[in-house]
PyMOL CGO cylinders between C-alpha atoms (Angstrom):
from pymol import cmd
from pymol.cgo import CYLINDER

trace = [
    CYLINDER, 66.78, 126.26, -91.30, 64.98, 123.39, -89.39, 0.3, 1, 1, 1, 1, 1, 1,
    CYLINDER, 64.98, 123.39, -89.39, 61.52, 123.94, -91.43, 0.3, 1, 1, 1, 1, 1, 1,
    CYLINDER, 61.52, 123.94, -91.43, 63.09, 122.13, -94.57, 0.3, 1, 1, 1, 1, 1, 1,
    CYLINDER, 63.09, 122.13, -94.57, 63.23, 119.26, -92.25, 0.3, 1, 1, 1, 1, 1, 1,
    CYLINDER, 63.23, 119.26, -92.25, 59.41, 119.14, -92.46, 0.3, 1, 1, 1, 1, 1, 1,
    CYLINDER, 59.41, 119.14, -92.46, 59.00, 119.62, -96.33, 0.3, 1, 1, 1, 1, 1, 1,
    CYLINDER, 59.00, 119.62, -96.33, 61.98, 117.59, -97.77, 0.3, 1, 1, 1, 1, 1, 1,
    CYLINDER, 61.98, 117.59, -97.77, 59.68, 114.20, -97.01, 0.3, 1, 1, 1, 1, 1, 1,
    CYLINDER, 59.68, 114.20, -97.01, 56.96, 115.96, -99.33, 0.3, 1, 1, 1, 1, 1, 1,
    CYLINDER, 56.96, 115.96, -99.33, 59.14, 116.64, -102.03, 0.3, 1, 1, 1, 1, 1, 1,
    CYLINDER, 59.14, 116.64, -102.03, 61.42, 113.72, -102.31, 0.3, 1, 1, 1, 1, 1, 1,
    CYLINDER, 61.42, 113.72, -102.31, 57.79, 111.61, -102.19, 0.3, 1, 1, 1, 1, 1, 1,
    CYLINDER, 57.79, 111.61, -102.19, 56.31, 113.46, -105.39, 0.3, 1, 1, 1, 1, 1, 1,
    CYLINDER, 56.31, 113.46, -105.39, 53.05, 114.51, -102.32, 0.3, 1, 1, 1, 1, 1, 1,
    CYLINDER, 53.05, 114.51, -102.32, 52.14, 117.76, -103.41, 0.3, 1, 1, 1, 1, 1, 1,
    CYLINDER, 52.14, 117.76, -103.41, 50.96, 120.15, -100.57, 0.3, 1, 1, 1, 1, 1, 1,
    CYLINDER, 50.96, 120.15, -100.57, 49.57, 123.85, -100.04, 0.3, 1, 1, 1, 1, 1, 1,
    CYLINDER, 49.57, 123.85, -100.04, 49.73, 126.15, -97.35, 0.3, 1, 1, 1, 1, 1, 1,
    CYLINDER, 49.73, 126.15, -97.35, 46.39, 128.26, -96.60, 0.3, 1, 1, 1, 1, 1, 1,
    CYLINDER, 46.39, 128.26, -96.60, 45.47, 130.44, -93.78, 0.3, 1, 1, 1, 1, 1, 1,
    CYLINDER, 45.47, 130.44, -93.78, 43.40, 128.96, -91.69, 0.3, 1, 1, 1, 1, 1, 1,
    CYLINDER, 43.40, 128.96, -91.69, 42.73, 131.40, -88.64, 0.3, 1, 1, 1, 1, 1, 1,
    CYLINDER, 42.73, 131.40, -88.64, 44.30, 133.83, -85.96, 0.3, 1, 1, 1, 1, 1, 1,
    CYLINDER, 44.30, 133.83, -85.96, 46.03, 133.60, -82.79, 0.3, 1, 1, 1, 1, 1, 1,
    CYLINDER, 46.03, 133.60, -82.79, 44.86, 135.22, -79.82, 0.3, 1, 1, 1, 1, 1, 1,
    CYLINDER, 44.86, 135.22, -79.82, 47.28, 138.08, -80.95, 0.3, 1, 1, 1, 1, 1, 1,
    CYLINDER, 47.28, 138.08, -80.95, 45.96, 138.41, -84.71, 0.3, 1, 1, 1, 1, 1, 1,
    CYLINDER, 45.96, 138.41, -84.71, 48.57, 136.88, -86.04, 0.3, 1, 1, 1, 1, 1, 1,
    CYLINDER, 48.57, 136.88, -86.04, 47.83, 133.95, -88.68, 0.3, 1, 1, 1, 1, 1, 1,
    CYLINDER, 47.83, 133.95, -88.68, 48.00, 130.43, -88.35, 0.3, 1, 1, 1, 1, 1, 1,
    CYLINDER, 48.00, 130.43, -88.35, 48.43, 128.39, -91.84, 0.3, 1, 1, 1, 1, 1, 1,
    CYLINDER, 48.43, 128.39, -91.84, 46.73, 124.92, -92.53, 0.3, 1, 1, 1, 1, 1, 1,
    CYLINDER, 46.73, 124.92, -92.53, 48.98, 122.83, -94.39, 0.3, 1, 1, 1, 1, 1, 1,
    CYLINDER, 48.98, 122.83, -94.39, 47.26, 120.50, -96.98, 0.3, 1, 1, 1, 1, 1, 1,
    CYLINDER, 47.26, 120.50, -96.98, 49.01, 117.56, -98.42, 0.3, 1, 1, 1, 1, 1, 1,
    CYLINDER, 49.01, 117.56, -98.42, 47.96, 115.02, -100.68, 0.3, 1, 1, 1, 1, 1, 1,
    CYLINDER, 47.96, 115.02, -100.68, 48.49, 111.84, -101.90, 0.3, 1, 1, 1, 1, 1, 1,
    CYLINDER, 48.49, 111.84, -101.90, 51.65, 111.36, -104.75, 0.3, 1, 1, 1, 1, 1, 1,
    CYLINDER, 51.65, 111.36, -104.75, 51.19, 113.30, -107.96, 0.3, 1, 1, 1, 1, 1, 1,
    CYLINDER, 51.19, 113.30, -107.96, 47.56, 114.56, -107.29, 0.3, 1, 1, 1, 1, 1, 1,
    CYLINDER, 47.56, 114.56, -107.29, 48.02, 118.06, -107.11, 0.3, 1, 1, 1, 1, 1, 1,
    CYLINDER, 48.02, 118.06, -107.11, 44.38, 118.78, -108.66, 0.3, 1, 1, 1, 1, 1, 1,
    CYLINDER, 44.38, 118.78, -108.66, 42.80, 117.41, -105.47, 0.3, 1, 1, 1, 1, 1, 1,
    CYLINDER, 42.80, 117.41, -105.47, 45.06, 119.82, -103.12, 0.3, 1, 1, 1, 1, 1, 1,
    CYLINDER, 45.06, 119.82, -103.12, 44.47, 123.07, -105.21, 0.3, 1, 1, 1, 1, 1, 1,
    CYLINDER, 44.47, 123.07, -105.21, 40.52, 121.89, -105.23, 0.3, 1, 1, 1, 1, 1, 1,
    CYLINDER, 40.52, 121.89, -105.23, 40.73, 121.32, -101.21, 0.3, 1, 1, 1, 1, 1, 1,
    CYLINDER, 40.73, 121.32, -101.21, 43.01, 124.50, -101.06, 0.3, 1, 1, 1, 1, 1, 1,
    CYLINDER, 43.01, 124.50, -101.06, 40.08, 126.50, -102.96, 0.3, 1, 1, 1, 1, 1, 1,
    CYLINDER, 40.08, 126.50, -102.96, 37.27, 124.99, -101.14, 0.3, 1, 1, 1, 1, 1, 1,
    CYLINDER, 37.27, 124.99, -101.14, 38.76, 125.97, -98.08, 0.3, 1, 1, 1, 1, 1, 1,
    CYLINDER, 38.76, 125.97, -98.08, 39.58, 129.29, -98.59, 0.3, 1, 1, 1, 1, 1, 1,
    CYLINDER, 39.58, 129.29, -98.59, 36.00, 130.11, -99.72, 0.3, 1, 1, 1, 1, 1, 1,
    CYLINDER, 36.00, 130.11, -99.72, 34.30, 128.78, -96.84, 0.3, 1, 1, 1, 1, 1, 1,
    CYLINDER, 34.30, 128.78, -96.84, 36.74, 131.07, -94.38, 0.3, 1, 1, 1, 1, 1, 1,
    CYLINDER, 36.74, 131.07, -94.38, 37.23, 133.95, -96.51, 0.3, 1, 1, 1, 1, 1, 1,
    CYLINDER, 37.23, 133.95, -96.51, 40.13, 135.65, -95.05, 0.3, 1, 1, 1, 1, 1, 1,
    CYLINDER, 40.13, 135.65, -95.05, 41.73, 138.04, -97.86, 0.3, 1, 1, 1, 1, 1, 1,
    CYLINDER, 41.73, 138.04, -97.86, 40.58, 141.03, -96.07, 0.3, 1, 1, 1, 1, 1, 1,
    CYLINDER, 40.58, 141.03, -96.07, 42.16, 140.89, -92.64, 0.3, 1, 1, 1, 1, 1, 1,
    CYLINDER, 42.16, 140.89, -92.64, 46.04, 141.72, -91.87, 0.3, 1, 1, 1, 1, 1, 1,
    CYLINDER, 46.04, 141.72, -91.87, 47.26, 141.40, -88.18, 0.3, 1, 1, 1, 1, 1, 1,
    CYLINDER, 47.26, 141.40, -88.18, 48.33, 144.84, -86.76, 0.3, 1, 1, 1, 1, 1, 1,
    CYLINDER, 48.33, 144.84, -86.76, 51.16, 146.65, -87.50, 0.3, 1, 1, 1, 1, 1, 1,
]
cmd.load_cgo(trace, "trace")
């Protein structure tokens, strides 16, 4: 389980982050955009989170089966 390598810093720090989709491999596959911001401000990451996702709408799609 290498990825809790990346997101024990974030938590032992108190940096609050979200993961959003951000686009799609060559494939269709998604590819996340990980936001992280700065210690105990997790109103500016869900407002950044939001604001991102409704300028690239992406709800709709699925990669194929």
């Amino acid at each position: 389980m290498t990825y809790l390598a990346y997101t024990y810093p974030f938590n032992v720090t108190g940096q609050p982050a979200a993961s959003v989709p951000c686009g799609w491999t060559d494939d269709g596959l998604p590819v996340g955009l990980q936001i992280v911001g700065r210690r105990f401000d997790e109103a500016t990451v869900l407002r950044a989170a939001a604001a991102f996702e409704e300028a690239f709408p992406w709800a709709g799609r699925r990669p194929p089966i």
